[in-house]
C-alpha positions as protocol buffer text, in pm:
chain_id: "A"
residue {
  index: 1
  type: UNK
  ca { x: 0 y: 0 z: 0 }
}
residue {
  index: 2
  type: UNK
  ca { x: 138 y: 350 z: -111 }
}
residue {
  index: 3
  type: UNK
  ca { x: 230 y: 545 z: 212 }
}
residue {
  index: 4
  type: UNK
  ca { x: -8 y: 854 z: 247 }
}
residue {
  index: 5
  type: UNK
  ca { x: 133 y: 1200 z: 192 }
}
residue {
  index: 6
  type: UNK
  ca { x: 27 y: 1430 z: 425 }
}
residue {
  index: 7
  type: UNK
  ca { x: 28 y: 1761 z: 207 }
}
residue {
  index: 8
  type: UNK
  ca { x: -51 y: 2046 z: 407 }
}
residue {
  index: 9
  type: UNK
  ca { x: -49 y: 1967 z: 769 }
}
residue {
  index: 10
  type: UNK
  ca { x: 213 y: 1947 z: 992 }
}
residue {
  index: 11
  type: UNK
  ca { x: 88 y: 1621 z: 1251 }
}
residue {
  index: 12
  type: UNK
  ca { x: 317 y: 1360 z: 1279 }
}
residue {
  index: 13
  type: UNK
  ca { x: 302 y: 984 z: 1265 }
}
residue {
  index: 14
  type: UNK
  ca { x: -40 y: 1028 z: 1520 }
}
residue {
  index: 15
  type: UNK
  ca { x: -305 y: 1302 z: 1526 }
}
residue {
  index: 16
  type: UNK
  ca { x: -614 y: 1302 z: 1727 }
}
residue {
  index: 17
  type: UNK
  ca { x: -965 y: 1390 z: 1561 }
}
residue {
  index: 18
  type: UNK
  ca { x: -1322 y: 1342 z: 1699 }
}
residue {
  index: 19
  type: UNK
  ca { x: -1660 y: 1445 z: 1584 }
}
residue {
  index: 20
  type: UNK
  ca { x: -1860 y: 1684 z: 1803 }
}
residue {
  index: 21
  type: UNK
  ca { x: -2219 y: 1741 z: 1879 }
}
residue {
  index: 22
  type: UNK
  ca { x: -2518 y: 1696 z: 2017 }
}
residue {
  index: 23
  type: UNK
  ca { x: -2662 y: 1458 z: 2123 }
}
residue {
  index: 24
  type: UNK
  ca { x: -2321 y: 1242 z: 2043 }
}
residue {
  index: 25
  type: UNK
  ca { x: -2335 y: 932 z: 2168 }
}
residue {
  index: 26
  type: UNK
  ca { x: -2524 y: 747 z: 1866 }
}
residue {
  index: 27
  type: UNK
  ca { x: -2259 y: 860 z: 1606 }
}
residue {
  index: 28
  type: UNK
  ca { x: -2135 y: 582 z: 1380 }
}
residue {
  index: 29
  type: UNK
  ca { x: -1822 y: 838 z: 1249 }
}
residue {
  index: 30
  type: UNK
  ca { x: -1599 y: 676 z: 1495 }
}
residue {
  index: 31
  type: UNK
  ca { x: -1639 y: 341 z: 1314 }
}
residue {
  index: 32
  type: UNK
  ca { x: -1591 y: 502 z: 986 }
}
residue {
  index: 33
  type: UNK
  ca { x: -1251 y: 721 z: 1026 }
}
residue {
  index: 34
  type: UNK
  ca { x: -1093 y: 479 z: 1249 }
}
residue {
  index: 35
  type: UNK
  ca { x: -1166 y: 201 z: 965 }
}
residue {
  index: 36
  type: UNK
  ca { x: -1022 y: 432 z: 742 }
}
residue {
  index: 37
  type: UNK
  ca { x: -714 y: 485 z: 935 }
}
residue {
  index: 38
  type: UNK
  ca { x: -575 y: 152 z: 1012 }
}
residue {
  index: 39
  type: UNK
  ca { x: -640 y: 68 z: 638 }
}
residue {
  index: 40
  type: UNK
  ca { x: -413 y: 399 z: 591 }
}
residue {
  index: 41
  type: UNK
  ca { x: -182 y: 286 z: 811 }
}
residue {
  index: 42
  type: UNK
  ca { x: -215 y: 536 z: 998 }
}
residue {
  index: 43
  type: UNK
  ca { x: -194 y: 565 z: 1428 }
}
residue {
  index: 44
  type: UNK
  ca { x: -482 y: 823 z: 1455 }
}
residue {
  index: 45
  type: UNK
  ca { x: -732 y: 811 z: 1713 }
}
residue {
  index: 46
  type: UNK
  ca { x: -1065 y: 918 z: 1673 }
}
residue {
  index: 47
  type: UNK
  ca { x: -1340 y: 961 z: 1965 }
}
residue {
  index: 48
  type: UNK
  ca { x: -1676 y: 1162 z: 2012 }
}
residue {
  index: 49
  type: UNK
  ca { x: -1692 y: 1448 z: 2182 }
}
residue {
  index: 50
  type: UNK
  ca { x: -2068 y: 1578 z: 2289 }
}
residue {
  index: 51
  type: UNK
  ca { x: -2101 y: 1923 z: 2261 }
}
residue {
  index: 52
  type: UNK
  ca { x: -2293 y: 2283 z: 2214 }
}
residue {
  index: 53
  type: UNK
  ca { x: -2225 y: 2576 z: 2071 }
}
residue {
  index: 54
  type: UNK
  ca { x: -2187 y: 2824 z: 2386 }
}
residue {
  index: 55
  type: UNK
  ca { x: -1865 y: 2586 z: 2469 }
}
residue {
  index: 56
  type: UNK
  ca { x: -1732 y: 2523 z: 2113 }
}
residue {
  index: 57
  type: UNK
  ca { x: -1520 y: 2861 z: 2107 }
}
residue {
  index: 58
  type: UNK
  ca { x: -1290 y: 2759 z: 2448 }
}
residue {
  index: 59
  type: UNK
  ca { x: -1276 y: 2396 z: 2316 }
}
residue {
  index: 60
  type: UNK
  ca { x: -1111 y: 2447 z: 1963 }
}
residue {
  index: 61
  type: UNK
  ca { x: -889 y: 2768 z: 2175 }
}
residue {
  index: 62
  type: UNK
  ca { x: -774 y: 2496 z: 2365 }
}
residue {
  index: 63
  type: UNK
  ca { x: -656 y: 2210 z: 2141 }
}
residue {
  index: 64
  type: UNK
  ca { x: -287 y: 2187 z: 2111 }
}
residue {
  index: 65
  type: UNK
  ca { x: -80 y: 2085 z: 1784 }
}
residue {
  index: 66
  type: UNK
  ca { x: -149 y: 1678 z: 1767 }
}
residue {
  index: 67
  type: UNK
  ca { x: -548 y: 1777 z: 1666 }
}
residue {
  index: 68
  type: UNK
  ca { x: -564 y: 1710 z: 1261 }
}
residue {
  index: 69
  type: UNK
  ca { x: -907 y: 1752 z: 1255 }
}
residue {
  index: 70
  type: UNK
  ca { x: -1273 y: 1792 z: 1346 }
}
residue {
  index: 71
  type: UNK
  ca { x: -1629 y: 1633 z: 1229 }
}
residue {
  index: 72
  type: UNK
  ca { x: -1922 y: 1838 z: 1313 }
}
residue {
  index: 73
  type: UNK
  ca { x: -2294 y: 1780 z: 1343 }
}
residue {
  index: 74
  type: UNK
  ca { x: -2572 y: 1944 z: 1520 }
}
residue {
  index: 75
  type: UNK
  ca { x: -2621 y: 2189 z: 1621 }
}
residue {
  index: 76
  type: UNK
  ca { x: -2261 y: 2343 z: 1501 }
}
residue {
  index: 77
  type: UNK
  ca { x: -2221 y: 2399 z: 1159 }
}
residue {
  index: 78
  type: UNK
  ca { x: -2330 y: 2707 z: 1167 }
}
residue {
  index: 79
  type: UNK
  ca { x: -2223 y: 2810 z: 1498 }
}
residue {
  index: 80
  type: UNK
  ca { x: -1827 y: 2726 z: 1393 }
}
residue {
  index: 81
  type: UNK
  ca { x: -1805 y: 2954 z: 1112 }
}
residue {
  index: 82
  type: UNK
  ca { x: -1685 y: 3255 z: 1302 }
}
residue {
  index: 83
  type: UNK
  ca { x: -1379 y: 3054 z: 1443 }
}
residue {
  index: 84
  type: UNK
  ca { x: -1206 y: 2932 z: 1104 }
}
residue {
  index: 85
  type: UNK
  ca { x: -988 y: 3125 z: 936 }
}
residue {
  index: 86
  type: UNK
  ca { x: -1111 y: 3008 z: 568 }
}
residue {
  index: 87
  type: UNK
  ca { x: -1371 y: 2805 z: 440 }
}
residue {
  index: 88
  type: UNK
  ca { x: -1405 y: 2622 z: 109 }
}
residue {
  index: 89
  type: UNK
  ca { x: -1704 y: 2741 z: -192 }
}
residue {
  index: 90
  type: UNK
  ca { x: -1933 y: 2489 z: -46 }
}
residue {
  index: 91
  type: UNK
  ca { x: -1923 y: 2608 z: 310 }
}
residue {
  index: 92
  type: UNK
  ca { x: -1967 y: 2897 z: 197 }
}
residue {
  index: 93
  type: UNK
  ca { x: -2245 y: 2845 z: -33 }
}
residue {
  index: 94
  type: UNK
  ca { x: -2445 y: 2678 z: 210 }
}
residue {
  index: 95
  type: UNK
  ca { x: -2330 y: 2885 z: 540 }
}
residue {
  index: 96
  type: UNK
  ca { x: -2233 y: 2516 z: 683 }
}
residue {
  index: 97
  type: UNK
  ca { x: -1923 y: 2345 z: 756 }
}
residue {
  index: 98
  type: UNK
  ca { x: -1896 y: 1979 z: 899 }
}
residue {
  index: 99
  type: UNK
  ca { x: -1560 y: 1968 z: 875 }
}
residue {
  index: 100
  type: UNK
  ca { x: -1235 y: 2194 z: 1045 }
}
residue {
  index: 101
  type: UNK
  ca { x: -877 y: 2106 z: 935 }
}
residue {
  index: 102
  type: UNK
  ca { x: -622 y: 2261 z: 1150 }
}
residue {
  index: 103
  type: UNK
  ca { x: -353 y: 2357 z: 875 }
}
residue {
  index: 104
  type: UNK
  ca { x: -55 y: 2451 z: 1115 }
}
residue {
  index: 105
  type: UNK
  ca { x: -170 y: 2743 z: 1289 }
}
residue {
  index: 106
  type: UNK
  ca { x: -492 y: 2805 z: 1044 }
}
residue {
  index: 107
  type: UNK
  ca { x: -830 y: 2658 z: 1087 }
}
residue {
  index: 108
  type: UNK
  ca { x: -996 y: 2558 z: 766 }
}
residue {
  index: 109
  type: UNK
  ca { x: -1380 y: 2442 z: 727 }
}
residue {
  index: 110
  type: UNK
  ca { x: -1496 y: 2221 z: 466 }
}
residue {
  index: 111
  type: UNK
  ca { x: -1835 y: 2127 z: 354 }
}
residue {
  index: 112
  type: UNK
  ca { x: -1840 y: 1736 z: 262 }
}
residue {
  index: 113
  type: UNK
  ca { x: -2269 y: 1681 z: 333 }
}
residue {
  index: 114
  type: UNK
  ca { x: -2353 y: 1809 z: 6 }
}
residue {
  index: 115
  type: UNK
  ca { x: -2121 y: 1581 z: -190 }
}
residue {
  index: 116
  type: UNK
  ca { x: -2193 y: 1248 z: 57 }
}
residue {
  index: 117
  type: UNK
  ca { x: -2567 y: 1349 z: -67 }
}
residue {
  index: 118
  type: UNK
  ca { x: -2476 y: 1341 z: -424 }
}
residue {
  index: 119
  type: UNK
  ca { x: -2233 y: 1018 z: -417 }
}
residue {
  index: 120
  type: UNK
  ca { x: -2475 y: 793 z: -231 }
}
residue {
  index: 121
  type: UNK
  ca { x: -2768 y: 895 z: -428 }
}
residue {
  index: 122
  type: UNK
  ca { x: -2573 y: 777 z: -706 }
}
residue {
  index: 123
  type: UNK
  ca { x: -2476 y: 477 z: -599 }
}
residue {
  index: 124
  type: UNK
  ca { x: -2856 y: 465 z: -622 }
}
residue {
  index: 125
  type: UNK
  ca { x: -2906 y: 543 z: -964 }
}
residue {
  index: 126
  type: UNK
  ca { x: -2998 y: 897 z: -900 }
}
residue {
  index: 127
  type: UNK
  ca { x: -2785 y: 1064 z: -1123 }
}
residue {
  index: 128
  type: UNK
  ca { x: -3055 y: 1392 z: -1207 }
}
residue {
  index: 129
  type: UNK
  ca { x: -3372 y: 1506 z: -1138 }
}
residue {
  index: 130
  type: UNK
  ca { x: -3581 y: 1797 z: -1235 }
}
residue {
  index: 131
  type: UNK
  ca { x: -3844 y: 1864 z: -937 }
}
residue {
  index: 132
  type: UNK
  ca { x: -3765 y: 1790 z: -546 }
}
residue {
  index: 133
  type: UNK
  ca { x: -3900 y: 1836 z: -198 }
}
residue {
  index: 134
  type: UNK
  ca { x: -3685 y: 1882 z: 98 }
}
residue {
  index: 135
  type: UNK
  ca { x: -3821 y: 1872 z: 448 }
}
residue {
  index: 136
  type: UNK
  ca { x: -3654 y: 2077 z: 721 }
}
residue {
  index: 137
  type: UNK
  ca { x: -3463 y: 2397 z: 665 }
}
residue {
  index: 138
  type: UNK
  ca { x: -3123 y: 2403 z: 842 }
}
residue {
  index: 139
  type: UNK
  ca { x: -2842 y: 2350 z: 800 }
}
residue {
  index: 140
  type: UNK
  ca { x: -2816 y: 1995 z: 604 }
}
residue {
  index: 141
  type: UNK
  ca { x: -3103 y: 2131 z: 454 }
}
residue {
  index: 142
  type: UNK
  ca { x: -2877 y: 2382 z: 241 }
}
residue {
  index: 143
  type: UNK
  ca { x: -2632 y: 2122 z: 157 }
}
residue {
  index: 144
  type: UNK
  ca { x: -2912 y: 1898 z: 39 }
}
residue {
  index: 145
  type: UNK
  ca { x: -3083 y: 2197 z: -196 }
}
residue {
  index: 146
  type: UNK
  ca { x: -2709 y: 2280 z: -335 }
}
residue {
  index: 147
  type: UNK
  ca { x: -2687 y: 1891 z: -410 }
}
residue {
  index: 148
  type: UNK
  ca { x: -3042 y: 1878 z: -554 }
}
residue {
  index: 149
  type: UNK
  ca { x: -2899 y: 2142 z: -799 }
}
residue {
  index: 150
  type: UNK
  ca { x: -2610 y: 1998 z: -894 }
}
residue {
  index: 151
  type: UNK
  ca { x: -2824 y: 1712 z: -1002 }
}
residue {
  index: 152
  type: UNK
  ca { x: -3004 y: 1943 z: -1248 }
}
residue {
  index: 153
  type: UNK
  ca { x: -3297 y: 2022 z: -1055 }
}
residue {
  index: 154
  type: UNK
  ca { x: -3528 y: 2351 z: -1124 }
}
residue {
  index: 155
  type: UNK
  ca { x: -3710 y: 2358 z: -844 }
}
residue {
  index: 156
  type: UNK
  ca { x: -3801 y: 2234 z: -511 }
}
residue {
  index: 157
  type: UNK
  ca { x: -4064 y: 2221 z: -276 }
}
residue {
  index: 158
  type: UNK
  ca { x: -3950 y: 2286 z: 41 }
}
residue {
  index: 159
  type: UNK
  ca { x: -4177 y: 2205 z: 349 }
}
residue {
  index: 160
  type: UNK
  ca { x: -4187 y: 2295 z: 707 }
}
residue {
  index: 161
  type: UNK
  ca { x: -4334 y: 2382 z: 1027 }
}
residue {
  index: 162
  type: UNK
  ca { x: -4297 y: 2752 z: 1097 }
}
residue {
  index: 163
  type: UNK
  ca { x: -4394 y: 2997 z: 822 }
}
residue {
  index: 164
  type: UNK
  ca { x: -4059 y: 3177 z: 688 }
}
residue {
  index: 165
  type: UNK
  ca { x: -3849 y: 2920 z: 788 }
}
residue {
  index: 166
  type: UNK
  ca { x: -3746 y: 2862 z: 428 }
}
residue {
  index: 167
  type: UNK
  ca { x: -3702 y: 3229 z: 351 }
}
residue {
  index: 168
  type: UNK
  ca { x: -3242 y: 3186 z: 362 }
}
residue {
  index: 169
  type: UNK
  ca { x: -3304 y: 2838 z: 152 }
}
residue {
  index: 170
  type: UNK
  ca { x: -3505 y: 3045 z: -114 }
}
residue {
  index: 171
  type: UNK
  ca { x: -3196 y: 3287 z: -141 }
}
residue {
  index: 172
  type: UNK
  ca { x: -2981 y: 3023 z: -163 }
}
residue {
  index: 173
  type: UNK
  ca { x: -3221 y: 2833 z: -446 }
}
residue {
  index: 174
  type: UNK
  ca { x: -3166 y: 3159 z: -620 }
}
residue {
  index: 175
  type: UNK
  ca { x: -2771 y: 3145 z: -607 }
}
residue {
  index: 176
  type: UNK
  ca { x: -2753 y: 2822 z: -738 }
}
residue {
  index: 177
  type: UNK
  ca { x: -3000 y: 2860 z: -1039 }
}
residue {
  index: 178
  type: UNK
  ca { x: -3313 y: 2671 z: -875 }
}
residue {
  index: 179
  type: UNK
  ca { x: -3650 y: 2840 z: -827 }
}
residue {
  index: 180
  type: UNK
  ca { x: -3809 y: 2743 z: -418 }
}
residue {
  index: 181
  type: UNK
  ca { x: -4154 y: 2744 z: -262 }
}
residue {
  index: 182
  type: UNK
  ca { x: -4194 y: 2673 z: 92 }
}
residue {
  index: 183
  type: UNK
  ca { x: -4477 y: 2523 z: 206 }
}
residue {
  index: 184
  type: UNK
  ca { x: -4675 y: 2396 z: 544 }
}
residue {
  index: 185
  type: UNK
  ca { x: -4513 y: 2045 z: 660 }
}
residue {
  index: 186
  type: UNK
  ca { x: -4916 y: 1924 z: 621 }
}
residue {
  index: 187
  type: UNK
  ca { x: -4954 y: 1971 z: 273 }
}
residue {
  index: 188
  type: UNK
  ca { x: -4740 y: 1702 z: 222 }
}
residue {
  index: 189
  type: UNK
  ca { x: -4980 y: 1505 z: 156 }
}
residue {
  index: 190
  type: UNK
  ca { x: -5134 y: 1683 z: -127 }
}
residue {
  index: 191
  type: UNK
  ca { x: -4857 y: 1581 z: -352 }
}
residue {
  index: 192
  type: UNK
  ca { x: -4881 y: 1370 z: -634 }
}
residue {
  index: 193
  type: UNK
  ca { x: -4694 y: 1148 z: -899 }
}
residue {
  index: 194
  type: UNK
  ca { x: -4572 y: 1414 z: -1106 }
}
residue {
  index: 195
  type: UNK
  ca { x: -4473 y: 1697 z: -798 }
}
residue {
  index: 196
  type: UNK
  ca { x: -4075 y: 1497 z: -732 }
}
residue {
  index: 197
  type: UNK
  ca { x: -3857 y: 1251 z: -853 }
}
residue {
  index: 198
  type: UNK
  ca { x: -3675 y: 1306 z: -528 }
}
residue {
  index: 199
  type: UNK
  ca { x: -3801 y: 1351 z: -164 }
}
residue {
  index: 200
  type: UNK
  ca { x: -3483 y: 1456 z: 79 }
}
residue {
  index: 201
  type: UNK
  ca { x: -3586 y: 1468 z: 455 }
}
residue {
  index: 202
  type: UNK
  ca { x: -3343 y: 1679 z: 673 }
}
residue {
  index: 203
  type: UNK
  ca { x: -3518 y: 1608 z: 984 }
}
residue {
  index: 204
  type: UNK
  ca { x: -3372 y: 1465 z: 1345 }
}
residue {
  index: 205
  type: UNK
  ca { x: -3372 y: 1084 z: 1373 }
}
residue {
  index: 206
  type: UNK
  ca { x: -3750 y: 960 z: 1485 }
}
residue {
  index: 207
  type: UNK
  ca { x: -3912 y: 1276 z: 1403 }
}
residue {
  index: 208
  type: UNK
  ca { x: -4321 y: 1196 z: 1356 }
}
residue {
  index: 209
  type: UNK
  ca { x: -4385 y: 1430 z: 1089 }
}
residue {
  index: 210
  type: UNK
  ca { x: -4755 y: 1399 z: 1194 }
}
residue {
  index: 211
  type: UNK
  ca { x: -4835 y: 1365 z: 756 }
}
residue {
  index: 212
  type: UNK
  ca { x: -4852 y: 1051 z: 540 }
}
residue {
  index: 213
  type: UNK
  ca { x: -4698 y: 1095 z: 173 }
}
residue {
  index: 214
  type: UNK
  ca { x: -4956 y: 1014 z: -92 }
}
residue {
  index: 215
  type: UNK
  ca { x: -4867 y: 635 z: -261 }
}
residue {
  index: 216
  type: UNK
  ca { x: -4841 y: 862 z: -570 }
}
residue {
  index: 217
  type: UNK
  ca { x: -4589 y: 1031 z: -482 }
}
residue {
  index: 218
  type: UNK
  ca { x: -4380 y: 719 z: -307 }
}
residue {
  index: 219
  type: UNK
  ca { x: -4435 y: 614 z: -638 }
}
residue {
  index: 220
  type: UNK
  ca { x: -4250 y: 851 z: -850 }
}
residue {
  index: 221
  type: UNK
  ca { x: -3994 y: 954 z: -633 }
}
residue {
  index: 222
  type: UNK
  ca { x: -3722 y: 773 z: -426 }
}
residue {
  index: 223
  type: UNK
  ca { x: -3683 y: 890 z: -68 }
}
residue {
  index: 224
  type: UNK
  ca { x: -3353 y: 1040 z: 75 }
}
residue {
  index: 225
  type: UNK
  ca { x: -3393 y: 1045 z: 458 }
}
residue {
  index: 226
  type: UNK
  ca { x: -3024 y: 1179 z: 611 }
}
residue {
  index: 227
  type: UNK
  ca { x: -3136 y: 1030 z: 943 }
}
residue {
  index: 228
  type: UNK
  ca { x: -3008 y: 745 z: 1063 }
}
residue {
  index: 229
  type: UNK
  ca { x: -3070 y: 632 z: 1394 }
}
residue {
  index: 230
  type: UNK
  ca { x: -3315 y: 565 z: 1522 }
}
residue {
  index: 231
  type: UNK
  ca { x: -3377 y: 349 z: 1177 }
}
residue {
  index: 232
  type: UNK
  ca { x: -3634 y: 357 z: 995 }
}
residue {
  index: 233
  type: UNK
  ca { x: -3706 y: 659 z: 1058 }
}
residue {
  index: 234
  type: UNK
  ca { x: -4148 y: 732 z: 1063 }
}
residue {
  index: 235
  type: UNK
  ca { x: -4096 y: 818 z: 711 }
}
residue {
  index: 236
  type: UNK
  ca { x: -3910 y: 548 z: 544 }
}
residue {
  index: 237
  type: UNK
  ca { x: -4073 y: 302 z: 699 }
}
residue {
  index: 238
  type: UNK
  ca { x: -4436 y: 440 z: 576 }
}
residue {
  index: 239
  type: UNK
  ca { x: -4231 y: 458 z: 221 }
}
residue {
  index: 240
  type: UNK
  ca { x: -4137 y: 146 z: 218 }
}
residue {
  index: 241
  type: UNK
  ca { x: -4435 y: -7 z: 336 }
}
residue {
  index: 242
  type: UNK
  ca { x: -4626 y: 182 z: 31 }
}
residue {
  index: 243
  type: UNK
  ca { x: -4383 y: -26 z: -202 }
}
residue {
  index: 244
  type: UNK
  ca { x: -4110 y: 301 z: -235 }
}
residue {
  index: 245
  type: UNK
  ca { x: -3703 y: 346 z: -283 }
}
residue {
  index: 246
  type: UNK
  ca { x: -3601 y: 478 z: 25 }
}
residue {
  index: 247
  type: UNK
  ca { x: -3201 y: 573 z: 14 }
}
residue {
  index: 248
  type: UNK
  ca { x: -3065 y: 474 z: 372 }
}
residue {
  index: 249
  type: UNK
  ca { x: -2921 y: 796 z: 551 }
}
residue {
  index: 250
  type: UNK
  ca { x: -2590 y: 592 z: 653 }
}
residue {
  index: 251
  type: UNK
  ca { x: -2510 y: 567 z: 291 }
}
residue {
  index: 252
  type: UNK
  ca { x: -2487 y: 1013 z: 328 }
}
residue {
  index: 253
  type: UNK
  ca { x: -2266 y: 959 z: 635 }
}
residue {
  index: 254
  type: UNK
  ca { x: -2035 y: 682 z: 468 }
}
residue {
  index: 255
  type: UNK
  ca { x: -1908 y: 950 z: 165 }
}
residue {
  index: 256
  type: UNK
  ca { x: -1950 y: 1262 z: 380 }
}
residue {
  index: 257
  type: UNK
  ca { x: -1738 y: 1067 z: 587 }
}
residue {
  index: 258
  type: UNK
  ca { x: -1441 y: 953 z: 322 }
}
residue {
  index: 259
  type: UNK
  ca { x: -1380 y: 1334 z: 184 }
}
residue {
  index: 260
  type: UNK
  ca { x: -1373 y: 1419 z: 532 }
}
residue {
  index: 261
  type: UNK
  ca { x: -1078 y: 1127 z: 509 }
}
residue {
  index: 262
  type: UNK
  ca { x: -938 y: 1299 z: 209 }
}
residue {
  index: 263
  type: UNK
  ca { x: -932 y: 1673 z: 399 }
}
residue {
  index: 264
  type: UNK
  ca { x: -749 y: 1477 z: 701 }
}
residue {
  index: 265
  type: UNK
  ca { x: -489 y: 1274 z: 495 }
}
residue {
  index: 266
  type: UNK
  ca { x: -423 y: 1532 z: 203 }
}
residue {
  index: 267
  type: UNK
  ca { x: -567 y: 1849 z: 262 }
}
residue {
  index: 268
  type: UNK
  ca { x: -817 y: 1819 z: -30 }
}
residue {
  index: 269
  type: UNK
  ca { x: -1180 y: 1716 z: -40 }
}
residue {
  index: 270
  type: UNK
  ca { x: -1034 y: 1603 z: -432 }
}
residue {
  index: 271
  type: UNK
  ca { x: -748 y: 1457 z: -363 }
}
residue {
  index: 272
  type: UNK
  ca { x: -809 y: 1074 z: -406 }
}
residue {
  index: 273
  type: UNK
  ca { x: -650 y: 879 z: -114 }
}
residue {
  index: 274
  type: UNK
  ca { x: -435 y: 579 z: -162 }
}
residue {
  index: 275
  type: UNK
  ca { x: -615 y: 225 z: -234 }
}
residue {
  index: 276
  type: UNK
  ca { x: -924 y: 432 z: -186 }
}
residue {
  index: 277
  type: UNK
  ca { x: -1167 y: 200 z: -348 }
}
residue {
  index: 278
  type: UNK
  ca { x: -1055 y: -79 z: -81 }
}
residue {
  index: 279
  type: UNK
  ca { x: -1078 y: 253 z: 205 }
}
residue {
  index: 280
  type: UNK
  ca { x: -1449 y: 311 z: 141 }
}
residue {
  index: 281
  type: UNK
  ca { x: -1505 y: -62 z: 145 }
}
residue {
  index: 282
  type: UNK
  ca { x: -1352 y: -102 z: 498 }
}
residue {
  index: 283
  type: UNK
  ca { x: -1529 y: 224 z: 573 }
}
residue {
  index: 284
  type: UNK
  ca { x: -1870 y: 49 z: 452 }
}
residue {
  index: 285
  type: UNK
  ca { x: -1791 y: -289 z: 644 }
}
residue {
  index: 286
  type: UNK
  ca { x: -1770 y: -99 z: 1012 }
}
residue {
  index: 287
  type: UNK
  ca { x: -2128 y: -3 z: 965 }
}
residue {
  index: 288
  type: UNK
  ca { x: -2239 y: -368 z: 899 }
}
């Protein structure tokens, strides 16, 4: 196996990296990077750290040079933003990072949701669309509209609970050359076969949404749900029991999770990583 080269940061042989959040504890990205790691060869530990966004500021102040890297989930990816010192076009895009590499004495925050979106969904068959729906608004809910337009979509329904809570996602629809109309979570159910071909649901694990999709619509369009624990969520399991494709929301997490590999080994979301085809499938197998 080709040794990895670490490009732009200045760890040695071991680095510590953990993903924070909140709640923590369920996280299956421990599994993933350190599967990644001892297939790299490399001696890199990586743990879960719970936390909020009132302490986040004092605990990334406080890490000292062997810290590569950090993973972030709710309710940070927003909340983060004001402590890096760049961020890539995605991050930016979507006003989300979920990922912080500490580049010697710089902090650098990468956005890795909207491609894991776009790479599992393929691995699907979804390859490009013309109408969605998204449900939720925050902040995977950006990275999921930017991914629904890089599959070619021209506009999506977006559906929630509070009225305005769209409003930044329809200003981001507008950057990224897709047209958005928000709409109450309950009219859910008044959409039919030829409304989606894609259904993306950015909402906490075991949300009720208190609405049952129409069987038209399970028909026509495959469900995304990001969620993924506790599994099924309400919503995949009434689309699967109406006979639907339902995309499993580890498959998200599993390619999120390998460019976040790629940021910590080279530096680059692009930058392939050695043997990575047999890295994704060790990745994969920890999940099993």
């Amino acid at each position: 196996m080709a040794e990895p080269q670490l490009a732009t940061t200045g760890a040695g042989t071991s680095a510590r990296l953990a993903v924070l959040g909140s709640p923590i504890a369920h996280s299956k990205s421990p599994l993933l990077h350190r599967a990644a790691y001892v297939r790299l060869g490399l001696d890199w530990g990586y743990s879960a750290i719970e936390m909020t966004g009132d302490r986040l500021p004092a605990f990334v102040d406080a890490l000292d040079a062997t810290w590569r890297g950090l993973s972030l989930t709710m309710p940070l990816k927003q909340e983060v933003l004001p402590l890096l010192d760049g961020i890539d076009e995605l991050a930016s895009l979507t006003g989300a990072a979920n990922t912080v590499l500490f580049d010697r004495r710089r902090r650098l925050g990468f956005n890795t949701d909207v491609g894991g979106i776009v790479r599992t969904l393929g691995e699907s068959g979804i390859t490009g669309i013309r109408h969605g729906v998204l449900i939720g608004a925050g902040a995977t809910a950006a990275s999921a509209l930017v991914a629904m337009a890089e599959l070619g979509a021209e506009a999506v329904r977006v559906f929630v609970r509070r009225p305005g809570a769209a409003a930044e996602l329809d200003s981001l629809g507008r950057r990224v050359g897709l047209v958005t109309t928000e709409h109450p979570l309950a009219s859910l159910a008044d959409l039919g076969s030829g409304d989606a071909e894609l259904v993306i649901s950015t909402v906490p694990g075991g949300t009720d949404l208190g609405v049952a999709p129409r069987a038209a619509l399970v028909a026509a369009a495959a469900l995304l749900d990001v969620a993924y624990d506790p599994w099924p969520s309400p919503l995949a399991r009434s689309w699967v029991e109406s006979g639907g494709t339902v995309v499993h929301g580890l498959g998200m997490l599993l390619h999120q999770a390998l460019l976040q590999v790629r940021i910590f080994v080279n530096g680059d979301p692009f930058a392939e990583l050695p043997d990575e085809r047999d890295v994704l499938a060790v990745m994969r197998e920890s999940l099993a």
